[in-house]
C-alpha positions as CSV (number, residue, x, y, z in Angstrom):
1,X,-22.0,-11.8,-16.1
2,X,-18.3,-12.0,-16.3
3,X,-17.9,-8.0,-15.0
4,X,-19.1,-9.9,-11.7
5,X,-15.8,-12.1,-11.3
6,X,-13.6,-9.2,-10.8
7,X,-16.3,-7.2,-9.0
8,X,-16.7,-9.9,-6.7
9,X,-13.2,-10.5,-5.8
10,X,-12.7,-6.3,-5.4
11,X,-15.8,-6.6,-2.7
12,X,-13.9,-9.6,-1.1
13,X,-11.2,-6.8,-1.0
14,X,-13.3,-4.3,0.7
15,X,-14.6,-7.0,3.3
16,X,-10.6,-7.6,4.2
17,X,-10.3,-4.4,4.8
18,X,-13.6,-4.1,6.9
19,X,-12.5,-6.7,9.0
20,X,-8.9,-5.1,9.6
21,X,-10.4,-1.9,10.6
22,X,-12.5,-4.3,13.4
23,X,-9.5,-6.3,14.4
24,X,-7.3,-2.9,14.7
25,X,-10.2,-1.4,16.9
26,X,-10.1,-4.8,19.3
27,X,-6.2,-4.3,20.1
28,X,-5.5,-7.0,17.3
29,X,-3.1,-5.0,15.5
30,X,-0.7,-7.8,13.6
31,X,-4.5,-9.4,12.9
32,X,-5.4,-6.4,11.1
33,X,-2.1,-6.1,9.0
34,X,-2.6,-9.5,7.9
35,X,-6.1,-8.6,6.6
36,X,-4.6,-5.8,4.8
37,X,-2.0,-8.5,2.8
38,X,-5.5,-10.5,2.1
39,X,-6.6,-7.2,0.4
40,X,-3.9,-6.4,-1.5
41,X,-3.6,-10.2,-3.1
42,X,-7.4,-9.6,-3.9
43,X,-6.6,-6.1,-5.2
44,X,-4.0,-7.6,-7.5
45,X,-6.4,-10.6,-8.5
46,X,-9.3,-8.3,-9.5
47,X,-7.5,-6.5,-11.8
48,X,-6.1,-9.9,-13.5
49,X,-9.5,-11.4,-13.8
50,X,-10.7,-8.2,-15.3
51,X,-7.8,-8.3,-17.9
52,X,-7.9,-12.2,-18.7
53,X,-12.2,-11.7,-18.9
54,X,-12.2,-9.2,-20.5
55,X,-14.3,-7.5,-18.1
56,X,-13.0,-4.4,-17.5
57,X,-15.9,-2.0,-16.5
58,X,-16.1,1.9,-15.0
59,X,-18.3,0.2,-12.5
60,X,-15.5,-1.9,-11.8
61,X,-12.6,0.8,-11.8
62,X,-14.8,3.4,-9.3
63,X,-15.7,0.2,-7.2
64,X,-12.0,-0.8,-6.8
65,X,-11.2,2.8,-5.8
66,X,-13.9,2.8,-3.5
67,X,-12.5,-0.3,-2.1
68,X,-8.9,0.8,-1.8
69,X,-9.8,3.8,0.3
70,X,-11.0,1.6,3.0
71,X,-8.4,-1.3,3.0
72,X,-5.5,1.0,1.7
73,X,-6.1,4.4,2.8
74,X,-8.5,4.4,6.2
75,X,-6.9,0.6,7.7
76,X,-3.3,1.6,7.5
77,X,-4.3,5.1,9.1
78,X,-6.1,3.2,12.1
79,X,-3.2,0.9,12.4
80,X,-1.1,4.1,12.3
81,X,-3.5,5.9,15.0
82,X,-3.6,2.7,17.4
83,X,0.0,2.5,17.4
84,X,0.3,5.9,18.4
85,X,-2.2,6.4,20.9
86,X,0.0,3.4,22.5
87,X,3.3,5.1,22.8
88,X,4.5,8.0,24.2
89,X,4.1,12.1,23.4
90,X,1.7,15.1,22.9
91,X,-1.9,14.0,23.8
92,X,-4.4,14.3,21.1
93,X,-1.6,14.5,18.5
94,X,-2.5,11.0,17.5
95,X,-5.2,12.1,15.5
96,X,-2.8,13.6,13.0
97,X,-2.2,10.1,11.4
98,X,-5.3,10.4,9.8
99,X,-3.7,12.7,7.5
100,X,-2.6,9.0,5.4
101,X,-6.5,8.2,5.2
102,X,-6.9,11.4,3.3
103,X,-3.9,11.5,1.2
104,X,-5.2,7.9,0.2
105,X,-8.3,9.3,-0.7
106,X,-7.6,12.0,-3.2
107,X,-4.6,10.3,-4.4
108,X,-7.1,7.5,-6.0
109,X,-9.8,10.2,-7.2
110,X,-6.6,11.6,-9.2
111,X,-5.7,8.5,-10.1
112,X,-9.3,7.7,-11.5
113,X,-9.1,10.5,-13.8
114,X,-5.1,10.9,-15.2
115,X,-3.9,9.2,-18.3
116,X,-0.7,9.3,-17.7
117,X,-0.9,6.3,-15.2
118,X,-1.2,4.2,-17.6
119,X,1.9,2.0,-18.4
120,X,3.2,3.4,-14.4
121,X,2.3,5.4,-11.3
122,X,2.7,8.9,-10.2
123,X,2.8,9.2,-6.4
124,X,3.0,6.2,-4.4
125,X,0.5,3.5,-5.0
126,X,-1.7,2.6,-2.1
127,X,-1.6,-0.5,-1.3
128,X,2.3,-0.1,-1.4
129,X,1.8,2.3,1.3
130,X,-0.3,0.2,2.9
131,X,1.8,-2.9,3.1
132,X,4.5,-0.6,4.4
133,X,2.6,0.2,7.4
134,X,1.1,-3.1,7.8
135,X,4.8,-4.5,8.0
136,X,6.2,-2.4,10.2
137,X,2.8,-3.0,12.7
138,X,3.7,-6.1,12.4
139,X,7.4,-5.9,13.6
140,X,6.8,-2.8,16.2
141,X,3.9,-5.1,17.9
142,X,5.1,-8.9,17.6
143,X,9.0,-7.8,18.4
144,X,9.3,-7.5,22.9
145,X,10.0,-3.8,23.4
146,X,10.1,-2.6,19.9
147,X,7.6,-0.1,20.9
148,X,10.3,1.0,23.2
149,X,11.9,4.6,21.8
150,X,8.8,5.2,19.5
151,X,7.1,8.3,19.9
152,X,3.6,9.9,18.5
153,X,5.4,12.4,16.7
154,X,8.0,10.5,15.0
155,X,4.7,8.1,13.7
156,X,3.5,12.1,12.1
157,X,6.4,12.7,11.0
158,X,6.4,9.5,8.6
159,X,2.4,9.5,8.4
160,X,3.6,13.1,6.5
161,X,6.2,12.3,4.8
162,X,3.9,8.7,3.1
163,X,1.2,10.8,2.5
164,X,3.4,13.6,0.8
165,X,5.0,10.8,-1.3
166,X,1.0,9.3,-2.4
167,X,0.3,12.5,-3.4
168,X,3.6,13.4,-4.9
169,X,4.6,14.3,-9.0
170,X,7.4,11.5,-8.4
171,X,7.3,8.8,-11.2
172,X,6.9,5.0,-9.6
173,X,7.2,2.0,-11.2
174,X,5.1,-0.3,-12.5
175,X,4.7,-4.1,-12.9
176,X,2.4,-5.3,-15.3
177,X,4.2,-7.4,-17.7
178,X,3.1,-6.7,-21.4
179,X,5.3,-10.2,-21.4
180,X,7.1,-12.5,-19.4
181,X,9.9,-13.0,-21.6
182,X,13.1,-11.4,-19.9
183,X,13.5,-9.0,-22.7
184,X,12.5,-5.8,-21.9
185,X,11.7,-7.3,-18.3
186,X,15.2,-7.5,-16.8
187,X,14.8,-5.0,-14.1
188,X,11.5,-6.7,-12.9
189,X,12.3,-9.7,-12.7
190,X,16.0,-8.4,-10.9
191,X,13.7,-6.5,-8.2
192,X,11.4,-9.5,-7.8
193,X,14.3,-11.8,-7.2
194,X,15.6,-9.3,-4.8
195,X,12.1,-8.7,-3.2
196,X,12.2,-13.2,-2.2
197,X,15.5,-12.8,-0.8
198,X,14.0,-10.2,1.8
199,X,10.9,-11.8,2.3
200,X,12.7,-14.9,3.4
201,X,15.6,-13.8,5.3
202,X,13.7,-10.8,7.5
203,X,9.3,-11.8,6.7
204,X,7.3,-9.6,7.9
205,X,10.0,-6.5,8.1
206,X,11.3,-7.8,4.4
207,X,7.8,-6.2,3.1
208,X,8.7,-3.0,4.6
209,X,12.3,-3.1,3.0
210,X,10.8,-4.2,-0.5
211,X,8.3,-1.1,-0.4
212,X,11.2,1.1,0.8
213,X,13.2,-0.6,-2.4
214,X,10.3,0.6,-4.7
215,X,10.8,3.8,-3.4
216,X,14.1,4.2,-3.5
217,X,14.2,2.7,-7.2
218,X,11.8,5.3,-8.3
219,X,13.2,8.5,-6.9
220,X,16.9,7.1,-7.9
221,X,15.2,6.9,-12.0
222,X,14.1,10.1,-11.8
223,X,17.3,11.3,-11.0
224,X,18.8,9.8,-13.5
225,X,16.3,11.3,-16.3
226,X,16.9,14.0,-15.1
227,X,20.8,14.2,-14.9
228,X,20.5,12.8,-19.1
């Protein structure tokens, strides 16, 4: 009975990103995007019900994968596709986008099945993927004539280079707190402190530059390791 609580809330995730793809598909791009933040807060809240129930299940891990790759994987590559077959460039070349729905895809059926993902990530996450393309939906299509100067193959171009970095061997960062003392938590709570000051000086766009952040923070670590 209480496997269902987390289940429940990781369907509620799926239905978000059901709806996005609708919304996406009706011209209602920043509609969509929004769904996609409802997903991710119920992708974060399933796995924190699981952990405080005590109802962690396989059912439950292959059902939140499942989940992802809609709200996560195939939305953000729709809101990607719309957005391209919008602006202009090489006809047909839109359908390249779909190359993040993929990626997505077999980056969770990996990450179903590694052990080392434990305590961190390897390749970008997804729904940080997808909250990075749901932000900057939201800015291209809400900002007058911020559509202006975009082209279909610069959207490839970075539809490439996310789905290179959700497949990629580069070490990302993790937060689950063991603890919420600062010890030991310095740098997250540093980065989360950093991550309000975007949100509320730039919204919507701050998203984008917190996910960029993440990046960043990751691939600078690993350079470091690997300079030691």
């Amino acid at each position: 009975m209480r496997a269902a609580i987390p289940n429940a809330i990781t369907l509620t995730n799926l239905l978000f990103g059901c709806i996005g793809i609708s919304l996406a598909a009706w011209g209602d791009l920043p509609g969509a995007a929004r769904m996609l933040y409802l997903a991710a807060l119920m992708d974060f809240l399933d796995g924190f019900a699981a952990r405080a129930l005590n109802a962690q299940s396989a059912i439950g891990k292959d059902l939140d994968s499942l989940s992802d790759v809609v709200s996560f994987g195939v939305l953000p590559a729709f809101l990607l596709f719309q957005l391209a077959a919008s602006v202009p460039g090489i006809e047909y070349t839109e359908y390249g986008v779909f190359i993040v729905a993929l990626a997505s895809a077999l980056r969770l059926a990996r990450f179903n099945h590694d052990t080392r993902q434990t305590d961190g990530f390897i390749g970008l996450p997804t729904p940080a993927n997808g909250i990075l393309i749901a932000s900057l939906t939201i800015y291209f299509t809400s900002t007058a004539g911020s559509l202006d100067g975009l082209r279909k193959e610069y959207l490839l171009a970075a539809s490439a280079l996310l789905s290179y970095l959700l497949l990629s061997p580069i070490p990302m960062v993790a937060f689950k707190f063991k603890s919420f003392g600062w010890a030991g938590n310095q740098a997250r709570y540093l980065f989360l402190l950093f991550s309000a000051v975007l949100l509320l000086w730039y919204s919507y766009l701050g998203l984008a530059f917190v996910i960029l952040a993440y990046i960043s923070w990751s691939v600078i670590g690993l350079l470091t390791n690997r300079a030691k």
